[in-house]
N, CA, C and O of each residue as an XYZ file, in Angstrom:
480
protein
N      28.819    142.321   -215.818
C      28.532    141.084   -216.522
C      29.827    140.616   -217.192
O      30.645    141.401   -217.670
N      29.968    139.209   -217.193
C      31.256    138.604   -217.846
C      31.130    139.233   -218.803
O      30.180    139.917   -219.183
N      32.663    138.913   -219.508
C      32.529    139.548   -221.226
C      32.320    138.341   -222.620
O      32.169    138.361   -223.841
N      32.443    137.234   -221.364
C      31.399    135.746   -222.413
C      30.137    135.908   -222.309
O      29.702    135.241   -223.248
N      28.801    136.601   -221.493
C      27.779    136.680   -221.262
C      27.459    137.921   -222.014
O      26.275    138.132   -222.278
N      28.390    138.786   -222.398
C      28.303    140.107   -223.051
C      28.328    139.852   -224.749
O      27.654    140.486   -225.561
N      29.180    138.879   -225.022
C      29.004    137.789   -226.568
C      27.773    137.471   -226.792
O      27.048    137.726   -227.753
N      27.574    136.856   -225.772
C      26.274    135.994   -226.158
C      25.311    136.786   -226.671
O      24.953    136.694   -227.845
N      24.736    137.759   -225.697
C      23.957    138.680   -226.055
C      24.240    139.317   -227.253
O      23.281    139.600   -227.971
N      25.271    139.579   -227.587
C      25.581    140.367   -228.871
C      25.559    139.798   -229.975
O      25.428    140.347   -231.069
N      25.694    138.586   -229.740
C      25.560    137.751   -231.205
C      23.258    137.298   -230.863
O      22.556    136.626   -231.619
N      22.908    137.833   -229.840
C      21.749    136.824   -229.703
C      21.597    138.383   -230.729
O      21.748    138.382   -231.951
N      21.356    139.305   -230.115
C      21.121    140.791   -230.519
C      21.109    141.188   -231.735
O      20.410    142.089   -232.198
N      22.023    140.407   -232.390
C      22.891    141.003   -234.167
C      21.419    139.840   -234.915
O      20.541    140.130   -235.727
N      21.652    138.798   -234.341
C      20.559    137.443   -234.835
C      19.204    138.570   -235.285
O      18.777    139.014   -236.351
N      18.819    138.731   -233.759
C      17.004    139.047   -234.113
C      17.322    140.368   -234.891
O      16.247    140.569   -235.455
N      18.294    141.556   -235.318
C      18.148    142.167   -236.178
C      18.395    141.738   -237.200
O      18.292    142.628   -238.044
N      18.634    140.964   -237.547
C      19.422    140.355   -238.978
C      17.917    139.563   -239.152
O      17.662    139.825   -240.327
N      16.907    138.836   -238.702
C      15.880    138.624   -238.966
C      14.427    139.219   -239.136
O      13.296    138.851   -239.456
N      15.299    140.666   -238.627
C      13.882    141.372   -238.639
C      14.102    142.233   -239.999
O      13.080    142.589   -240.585
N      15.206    142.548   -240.473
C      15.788    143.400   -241.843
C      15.232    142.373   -243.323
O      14.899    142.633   -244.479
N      15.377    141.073   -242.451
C      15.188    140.102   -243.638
C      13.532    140.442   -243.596
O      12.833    140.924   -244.486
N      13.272    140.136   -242.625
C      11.795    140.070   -242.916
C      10.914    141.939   -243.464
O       9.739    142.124   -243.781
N      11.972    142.906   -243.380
C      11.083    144.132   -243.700
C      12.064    143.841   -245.141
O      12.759    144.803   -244.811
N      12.504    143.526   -246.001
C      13.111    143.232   -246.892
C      12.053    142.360   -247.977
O      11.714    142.528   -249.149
N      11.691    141.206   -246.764
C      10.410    140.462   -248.143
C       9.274    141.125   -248.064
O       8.483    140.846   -248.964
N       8.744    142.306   -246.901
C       7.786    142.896   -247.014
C       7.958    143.933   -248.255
O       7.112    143.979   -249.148
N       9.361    144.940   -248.247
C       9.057    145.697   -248.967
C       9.028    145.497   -250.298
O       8.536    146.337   -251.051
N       9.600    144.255   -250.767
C       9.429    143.665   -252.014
C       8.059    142.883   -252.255
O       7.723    142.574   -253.398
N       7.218    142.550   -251.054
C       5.875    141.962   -251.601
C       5.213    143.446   -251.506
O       3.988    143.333   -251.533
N       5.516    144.421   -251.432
C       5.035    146.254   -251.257
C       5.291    146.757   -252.871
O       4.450    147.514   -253.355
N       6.299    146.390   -253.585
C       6.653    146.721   -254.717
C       6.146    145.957   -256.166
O       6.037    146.447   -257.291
N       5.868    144.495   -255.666
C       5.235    143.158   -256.766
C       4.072    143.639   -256.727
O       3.503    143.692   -255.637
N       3.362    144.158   -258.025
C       2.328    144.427   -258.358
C       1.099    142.913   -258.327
O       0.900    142.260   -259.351
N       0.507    142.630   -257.181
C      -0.773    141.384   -257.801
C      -1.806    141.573   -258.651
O      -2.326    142.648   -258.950
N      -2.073    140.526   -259.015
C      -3.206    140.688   -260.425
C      -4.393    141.292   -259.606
O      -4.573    140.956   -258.436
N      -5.243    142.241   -260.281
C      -6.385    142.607   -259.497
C      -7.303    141.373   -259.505
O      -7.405    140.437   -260.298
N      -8.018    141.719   -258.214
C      -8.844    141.051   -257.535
C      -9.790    141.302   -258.130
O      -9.568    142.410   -258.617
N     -11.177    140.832   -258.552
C     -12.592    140.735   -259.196
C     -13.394    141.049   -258.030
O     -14.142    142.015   -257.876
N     -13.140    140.118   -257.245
C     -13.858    140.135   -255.988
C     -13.707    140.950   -254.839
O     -12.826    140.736   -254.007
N     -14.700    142.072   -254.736
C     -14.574    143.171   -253.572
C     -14.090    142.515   -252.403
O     -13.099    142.987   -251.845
N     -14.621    141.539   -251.971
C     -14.453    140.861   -250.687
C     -12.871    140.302   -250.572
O     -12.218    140.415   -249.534
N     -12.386    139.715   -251.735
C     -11.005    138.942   -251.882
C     -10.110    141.111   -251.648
O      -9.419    141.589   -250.748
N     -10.403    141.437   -252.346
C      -9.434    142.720   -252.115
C      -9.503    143.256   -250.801
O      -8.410    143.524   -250.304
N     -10.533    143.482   -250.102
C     -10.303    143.932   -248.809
C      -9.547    143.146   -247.742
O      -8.965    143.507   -246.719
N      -9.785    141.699   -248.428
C      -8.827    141.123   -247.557
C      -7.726    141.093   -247.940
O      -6.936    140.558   -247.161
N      -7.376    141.418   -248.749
C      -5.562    141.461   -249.235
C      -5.258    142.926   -248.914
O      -4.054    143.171   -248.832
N      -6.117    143.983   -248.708
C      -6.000    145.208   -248.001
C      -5.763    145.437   -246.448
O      -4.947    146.198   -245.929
N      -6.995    144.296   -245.619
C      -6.644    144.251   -244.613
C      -5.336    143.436   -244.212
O      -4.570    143.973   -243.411
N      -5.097    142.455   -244.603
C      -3.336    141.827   -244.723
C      -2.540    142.589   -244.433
O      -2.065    142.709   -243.304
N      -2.187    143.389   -245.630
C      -1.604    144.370   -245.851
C      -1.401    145.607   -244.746
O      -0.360    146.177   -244.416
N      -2.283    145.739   -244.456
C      -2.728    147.187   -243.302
C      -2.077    145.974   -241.958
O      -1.471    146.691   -241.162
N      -2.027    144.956   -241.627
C      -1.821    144.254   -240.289
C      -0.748    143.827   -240.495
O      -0.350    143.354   -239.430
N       0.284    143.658   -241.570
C       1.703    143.329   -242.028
C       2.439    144.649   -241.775
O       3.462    144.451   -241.120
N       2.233    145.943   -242.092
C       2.418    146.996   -241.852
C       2.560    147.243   -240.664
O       3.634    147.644   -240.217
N       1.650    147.078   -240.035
C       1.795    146.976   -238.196
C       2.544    146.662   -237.340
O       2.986    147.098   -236.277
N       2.657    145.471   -238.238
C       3.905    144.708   -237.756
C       4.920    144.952   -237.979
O       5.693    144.732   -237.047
N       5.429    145.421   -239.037
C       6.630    146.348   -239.631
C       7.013    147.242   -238.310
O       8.008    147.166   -237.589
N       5.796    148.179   -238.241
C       6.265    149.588   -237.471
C       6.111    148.702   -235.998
O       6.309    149.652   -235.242
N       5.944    147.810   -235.297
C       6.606    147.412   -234.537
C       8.134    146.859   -234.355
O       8.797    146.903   -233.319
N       8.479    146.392   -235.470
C       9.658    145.750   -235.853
C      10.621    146.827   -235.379
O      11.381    146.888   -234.413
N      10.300    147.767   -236.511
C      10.859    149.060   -236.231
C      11.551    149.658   -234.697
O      12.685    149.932   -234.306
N      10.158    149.680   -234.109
C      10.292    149.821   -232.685
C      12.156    149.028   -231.836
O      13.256    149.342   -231.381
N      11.189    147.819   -232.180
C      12.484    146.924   -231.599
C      13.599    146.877   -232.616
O      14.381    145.967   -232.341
N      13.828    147.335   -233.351
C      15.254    147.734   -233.976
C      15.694    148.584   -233.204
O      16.894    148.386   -233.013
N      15.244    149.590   -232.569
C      15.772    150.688   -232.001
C      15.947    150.200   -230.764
O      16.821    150.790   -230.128
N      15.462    149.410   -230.268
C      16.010    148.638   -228.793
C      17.026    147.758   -228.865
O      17.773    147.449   -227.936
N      17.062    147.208   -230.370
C      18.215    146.102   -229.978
C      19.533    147.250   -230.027
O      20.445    147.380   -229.210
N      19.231    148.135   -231.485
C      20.797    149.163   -231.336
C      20.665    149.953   -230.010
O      21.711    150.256   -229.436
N      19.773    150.224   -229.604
C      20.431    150.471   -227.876
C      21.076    149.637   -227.256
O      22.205    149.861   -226.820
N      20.399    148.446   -227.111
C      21.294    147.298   -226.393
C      22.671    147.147   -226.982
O      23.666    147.237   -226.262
N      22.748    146.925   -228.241
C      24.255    146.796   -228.609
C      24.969    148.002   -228.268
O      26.140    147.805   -227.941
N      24.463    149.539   -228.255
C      25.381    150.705   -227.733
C      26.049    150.463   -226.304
O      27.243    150.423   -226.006
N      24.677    150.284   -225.353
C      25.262    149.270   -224.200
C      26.191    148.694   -223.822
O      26.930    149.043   -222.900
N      26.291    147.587   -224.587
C      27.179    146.517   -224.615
C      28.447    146.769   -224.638
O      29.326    146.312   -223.907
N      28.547    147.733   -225.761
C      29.558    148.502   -226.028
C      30.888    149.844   -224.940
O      32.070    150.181   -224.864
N      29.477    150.115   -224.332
C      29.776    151.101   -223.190
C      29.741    150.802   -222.047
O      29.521    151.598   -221.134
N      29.952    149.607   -221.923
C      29.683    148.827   -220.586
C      28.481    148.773   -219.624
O      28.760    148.516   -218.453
N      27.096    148.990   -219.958
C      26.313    149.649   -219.081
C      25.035    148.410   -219.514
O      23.920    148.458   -218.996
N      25.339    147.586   -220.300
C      24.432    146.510   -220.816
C      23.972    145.789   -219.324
O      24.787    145.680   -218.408
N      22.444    145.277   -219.199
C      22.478    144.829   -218.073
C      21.997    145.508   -216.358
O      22.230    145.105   -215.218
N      21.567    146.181   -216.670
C      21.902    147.533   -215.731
C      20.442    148.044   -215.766
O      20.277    148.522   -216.888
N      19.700    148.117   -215.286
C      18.269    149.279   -214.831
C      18.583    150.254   -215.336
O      19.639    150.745   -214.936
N      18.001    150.802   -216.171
C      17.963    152.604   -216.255
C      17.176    153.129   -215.415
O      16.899    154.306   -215.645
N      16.510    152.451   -214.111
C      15.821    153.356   -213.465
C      16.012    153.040   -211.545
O      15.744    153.779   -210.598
N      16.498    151.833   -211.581
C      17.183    151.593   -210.149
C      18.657    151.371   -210.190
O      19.269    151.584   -209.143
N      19.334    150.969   -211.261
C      20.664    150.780   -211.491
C      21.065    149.688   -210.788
O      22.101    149.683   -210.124
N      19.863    148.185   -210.941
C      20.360    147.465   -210.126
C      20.706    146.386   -211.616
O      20.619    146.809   -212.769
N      21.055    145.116   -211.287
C      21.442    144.153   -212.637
C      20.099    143.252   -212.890
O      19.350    142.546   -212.216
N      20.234    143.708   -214.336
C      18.806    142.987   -214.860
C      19.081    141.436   -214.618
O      20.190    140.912   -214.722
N      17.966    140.819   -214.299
C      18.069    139.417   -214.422
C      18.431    138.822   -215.344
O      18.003    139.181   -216.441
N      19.327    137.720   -215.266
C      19.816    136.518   -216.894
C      18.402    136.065   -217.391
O      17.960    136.247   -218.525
N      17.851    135.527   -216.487
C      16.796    134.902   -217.228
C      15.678    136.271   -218.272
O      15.217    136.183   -219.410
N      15.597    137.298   -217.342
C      15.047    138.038   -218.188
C      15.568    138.645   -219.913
O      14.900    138.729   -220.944
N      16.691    138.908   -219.701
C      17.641    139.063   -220.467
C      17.606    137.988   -221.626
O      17.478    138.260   -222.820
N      17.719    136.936   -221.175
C      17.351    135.701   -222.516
C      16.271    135.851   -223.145
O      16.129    135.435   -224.295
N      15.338    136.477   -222.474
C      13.549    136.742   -222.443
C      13.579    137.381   -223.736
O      13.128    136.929   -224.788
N      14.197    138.553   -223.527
C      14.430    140.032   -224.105
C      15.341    140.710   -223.783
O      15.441    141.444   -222.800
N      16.069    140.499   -224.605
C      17.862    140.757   -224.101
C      17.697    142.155   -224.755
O      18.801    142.696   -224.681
N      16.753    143.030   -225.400
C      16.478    144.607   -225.585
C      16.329    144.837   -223.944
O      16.700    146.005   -223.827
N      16.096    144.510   -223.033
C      15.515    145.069   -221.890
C      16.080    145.741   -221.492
O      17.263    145.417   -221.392
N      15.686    147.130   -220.981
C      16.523    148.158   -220.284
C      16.436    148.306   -218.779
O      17.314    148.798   -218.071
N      14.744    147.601   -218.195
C      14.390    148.016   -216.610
C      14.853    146.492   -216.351
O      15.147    145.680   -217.228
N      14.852    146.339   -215.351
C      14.709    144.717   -214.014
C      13.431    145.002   -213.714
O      12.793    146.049   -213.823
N      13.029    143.525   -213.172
C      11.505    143.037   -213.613
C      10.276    144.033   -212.288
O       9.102    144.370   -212.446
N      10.685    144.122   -211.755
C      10.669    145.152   -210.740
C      10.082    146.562   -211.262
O       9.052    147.182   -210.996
N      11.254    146.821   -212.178
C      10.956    148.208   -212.729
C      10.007    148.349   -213.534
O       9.287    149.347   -213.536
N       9.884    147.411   -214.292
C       8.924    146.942   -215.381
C       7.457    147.027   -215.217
O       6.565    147.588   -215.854
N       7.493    146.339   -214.229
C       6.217    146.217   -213.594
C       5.344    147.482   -213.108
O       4.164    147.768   -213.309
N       6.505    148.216   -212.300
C       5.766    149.850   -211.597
C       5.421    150.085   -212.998
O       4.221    149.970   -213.244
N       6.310    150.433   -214.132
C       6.061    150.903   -215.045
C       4.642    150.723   -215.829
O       4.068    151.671   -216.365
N       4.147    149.379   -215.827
C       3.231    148.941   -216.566
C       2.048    149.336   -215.855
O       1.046    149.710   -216.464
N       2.124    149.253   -214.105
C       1.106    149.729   -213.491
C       0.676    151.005   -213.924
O      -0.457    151.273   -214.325
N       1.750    151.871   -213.813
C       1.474    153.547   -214.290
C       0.715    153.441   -215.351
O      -0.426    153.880   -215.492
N       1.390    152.823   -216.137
C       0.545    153.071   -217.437
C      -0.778    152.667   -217.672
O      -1.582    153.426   -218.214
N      -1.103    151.399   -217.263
C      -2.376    150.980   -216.927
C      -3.421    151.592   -216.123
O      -4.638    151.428   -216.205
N      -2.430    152.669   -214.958
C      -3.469    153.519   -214.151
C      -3.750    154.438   -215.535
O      -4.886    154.466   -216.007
N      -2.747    155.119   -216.100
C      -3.261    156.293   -217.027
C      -3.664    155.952   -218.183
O      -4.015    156.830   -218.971
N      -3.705    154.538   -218.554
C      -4.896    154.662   -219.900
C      -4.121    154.064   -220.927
O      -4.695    153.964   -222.012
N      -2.897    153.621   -220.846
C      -1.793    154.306   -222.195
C      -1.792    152.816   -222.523
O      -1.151    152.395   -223.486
């Protein structure tokens, strides 16, 4: 891959972590702001369930933090772009998609089948 197409990605890459830090940043500070208690059983479970589905979302975030610093290790090591499982070149368009991507769309796919055969 050019090393202008290798920018791009790296600045797209640095972006969505720099928005996802911000955003576990106002979570863990709306985690720390004590709210006035709720009166209403019903009003608290829903600021419980919130809470429990904001969280979720966190530990997904999470997830994809650890894909984008793969991708940037990548990038780094020249190997950005690349199948980890046919070693053929991931598609651009996919790549814009989800520039974390490690398989080509190909790979992706067997993959999802498997998993869908086994349950997961």
């Amino acid at each position: 891959m050019k090393k202008e197409k290798l920018e791009f990605f790296k600045k797209l890459l640095l972006k969505r972590k720099e928005e996802i830090l911000k955003e576990v940043l106002e979570t863990k500070k709306g985690l720390t702001e004590k709210g006035e208690p709720l009166p209403d059983a019903l009003d608290q479970a829903t600021r419980e369930s919130d809470l429990a589905f904001e969280l979720r979302l966190r530990d997904r975030e999470q997830k994809l933090l650890k894909k984008i610093e793969k991708a940037l290790k990548k990038i780094e090591n020249g190997t950005y772009g690349i199948c980890e499982v046919c070693g053929s070149e991931i598609d651009e368009k996919r790549l814009m998609a989800r520039p974390e991507a490690t398989l080509c769309i190909d790979c992706k796919r067997a993959q999802e089948r498997i998993e869908k055969i086994k349950g997961e």
